[in-house]
N, C-alpha and C positions, 0 to 999 in steps of 0.2 A: 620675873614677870615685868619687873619695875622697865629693865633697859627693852624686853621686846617691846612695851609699850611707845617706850620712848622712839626707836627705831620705826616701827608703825607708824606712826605718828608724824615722824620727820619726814618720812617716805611720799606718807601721803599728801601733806601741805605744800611739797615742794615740787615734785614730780607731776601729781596729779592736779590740783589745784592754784599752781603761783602763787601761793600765802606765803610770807617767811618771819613775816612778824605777829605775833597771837600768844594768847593766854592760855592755861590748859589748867580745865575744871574737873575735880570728880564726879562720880556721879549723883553729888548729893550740891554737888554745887561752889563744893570751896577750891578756891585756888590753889594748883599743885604746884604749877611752875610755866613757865615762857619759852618762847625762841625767838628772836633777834637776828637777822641779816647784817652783816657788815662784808659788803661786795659779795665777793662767789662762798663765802664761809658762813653757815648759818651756825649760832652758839645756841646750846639750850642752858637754862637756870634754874635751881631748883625754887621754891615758893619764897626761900628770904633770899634769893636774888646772887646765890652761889651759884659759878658755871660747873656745870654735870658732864657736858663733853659738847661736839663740833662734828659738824658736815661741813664737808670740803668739793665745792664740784668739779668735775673730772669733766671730758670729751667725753666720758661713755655712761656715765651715773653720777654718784657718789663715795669718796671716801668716809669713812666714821673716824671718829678720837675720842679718848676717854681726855676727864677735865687736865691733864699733865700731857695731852698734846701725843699720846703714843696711840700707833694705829690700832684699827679694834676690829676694823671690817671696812666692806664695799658694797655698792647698790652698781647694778647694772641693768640700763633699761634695752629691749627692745620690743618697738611696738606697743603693744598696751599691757604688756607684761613686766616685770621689772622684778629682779632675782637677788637674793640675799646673800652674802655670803661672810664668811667669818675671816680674822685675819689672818688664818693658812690658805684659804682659799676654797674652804669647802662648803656647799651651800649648806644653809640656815635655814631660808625657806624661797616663797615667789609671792607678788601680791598683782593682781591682775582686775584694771579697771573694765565697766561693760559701758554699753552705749549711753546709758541712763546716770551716769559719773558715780557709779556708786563701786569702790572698791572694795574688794575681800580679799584675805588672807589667808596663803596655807602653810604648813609647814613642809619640811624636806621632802616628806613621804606626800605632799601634794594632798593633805587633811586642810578642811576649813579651821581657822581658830579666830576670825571676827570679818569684821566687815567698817565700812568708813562709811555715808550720807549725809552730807551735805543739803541744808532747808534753803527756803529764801533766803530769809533774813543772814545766811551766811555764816550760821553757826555749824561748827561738823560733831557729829553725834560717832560716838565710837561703841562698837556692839560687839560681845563674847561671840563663840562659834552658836551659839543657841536664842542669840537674840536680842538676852538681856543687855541692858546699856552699861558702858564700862566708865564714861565719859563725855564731856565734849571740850571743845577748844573754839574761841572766838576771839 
């Protein structure tokens, strides 16, 4: 649950939104961990400031890496759609923005399993397939 979260997450800060630097809260409020830009390579960190793994941007999406740098998977966008895949190459899932910038996510078989929203203030609220909050990152 931990890395889809994570993958979610990276997916939508960076594809959907341009954030690459942020903090990431549960849903009670405490710090889980971060992600950090340094050029086209975005790093995440766990809450005491250990790297967890890396996006790497490609011409067509993203690559993925676990924290020792070995691939793990790829994001591929087109349009407002952007598709999951794992590192043999078979999809994971697809996560698809609407006009109102609020992303959801499905799995393989094209089921919802959350959704992304985005307030004013700039905070993004992350939500199970049923609603309830899972998160946010600010």
């Amino acid at each position: 649950m931990k890395k889809l979260l994570f993958t979610l997450l990276v997916l939508f800060l960076t594809a959907n939104l341009g954030i690459s630097n942020t903090n990431s809260y549960d849903k009670y409020g405490q710090k889980t961990g971060s992600f950090k830009q340094n050029g086209s390579t975005i790093n995440q960190y766990d809450k005491y400031g250990s790297k967890t793994g890396s996006f790497k941007q490609t011409s067509s999406g993203y690559n993925t890496y676990d924290k020792y740098g070995v691939k793990t998977g790829s994001y591929r966008t087109v349009g407002s759609t952007t598709t999951q895949y794992d590192k043999y190459g078979a999809k994971v899932g697809s996560y698809k923005t609407d006009s109102n910038g609020v992303t959801t996510s499905y799995d393989k078989y094209g089921q919802k399993t959350g959704s992304f929203k985005k307030d004013s203030s700039g905070t993004i609220t992350q939500y199970d397939k049923y609603g309830r909050k899972v998160g946010s990152y600010r």
